[in-house]
Structures are given as C-alpha cells and as structure tokens.
C-alpha positions in Angstrom: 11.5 -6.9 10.9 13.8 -6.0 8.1 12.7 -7.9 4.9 13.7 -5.5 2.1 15.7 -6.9 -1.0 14.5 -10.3 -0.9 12.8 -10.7 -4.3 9.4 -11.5 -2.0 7.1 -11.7 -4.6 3.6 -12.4 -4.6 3.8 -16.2 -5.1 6.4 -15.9 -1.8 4.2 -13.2 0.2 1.4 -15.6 0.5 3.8 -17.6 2.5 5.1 -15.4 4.9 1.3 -13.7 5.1 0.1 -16.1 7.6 2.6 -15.8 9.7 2.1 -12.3 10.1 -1.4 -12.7 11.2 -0.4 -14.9 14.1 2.5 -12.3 15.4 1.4 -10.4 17.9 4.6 -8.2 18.6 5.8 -7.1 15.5 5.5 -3.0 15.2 8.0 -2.2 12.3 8.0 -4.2 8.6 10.1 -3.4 6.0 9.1 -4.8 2.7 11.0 -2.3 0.7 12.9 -3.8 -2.9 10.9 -6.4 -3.5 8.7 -7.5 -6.3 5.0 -7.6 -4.4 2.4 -7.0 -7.0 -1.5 -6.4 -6.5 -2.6 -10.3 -5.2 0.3 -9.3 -2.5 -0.9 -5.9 -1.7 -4.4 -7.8 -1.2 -3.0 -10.1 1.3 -1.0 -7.6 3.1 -4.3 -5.5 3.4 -6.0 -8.5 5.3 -3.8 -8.4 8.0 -3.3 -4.8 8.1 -7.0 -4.8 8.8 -6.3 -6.7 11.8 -3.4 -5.5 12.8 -3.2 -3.2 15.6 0.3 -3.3 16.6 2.4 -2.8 13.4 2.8 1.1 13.7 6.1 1.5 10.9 5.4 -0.1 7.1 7.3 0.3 4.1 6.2 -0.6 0.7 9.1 1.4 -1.0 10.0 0.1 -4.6 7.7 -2.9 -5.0 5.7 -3.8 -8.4 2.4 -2.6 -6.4 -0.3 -1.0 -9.0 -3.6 0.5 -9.0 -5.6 -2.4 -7.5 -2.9 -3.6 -5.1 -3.0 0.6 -3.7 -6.5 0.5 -3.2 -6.6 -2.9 -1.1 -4.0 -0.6 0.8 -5.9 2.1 1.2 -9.3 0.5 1.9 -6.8 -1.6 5.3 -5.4 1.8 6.0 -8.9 3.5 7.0 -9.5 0.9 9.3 -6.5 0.6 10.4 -5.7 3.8 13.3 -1.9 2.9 14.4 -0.4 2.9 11.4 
C-alpha cells in the first residue's frame, strides 16, 4: 500500500492505525513524505509488534525523532519478517 505524500500526520495516523491491525494481507507500506512524529512512530510500533506479514516498510522523510526511533526499534526486535 502506497501512502507516501499524504500529509499523514500523527493526529491522522491514529486513524488509519487500527485498520492496520485488522489487515491481515498487507506485506508492503509506504509511509514515505509524510509528517508522522513520535506519538505516530508509537502507534505504528504496536502493530509492527504484531505484525507478521508486512515484510517491506518505509518511513523515508517523516518528522520521526528520538523517541518515535526507539518505539521503532524496540517493534523491530520482535518483529523477524521485517
């Protein structure tokens, strides 16, 4: 799923969050060129988590910072198809 460019910011991602958690199919998900910050990086760590399908993600110039990278990298160890 292609979502890049969309000015999804944080306030937005919590919207489309739970709908990730419920598909079961998706294995690529482009967030690129948007504006998630930390709380989004958060949310999108819970369902990584999870998530044992998605095998392609890219975060490429969001407004992620120190916090929101370590919610990421705390989902990525436990995450193995990624």
């Amino acid at each position: 799923m292609n979502l890049s460019g969309n000015l999804i910011d944080d306030e937005l991602f919590k919207f489309i969050a739970p709908g990730l958690v419920l598909n079961t199919t998706l294995v690529e998900l482009n967030l690129s060129y948007n504006k998630i910050g930390d709380e989004g990086a958060k949310r999108l760590s819970k369902y990584l988590i999870r998530n044992q399908i998605l095998t392609h993600l890219n975060l490429n110039n969001n407004a992620i910072g120190y916090d929101g990278s370590r919610y990421i990298a705390q989902a990525l160890k436990l995450n193995s198809t990624l």
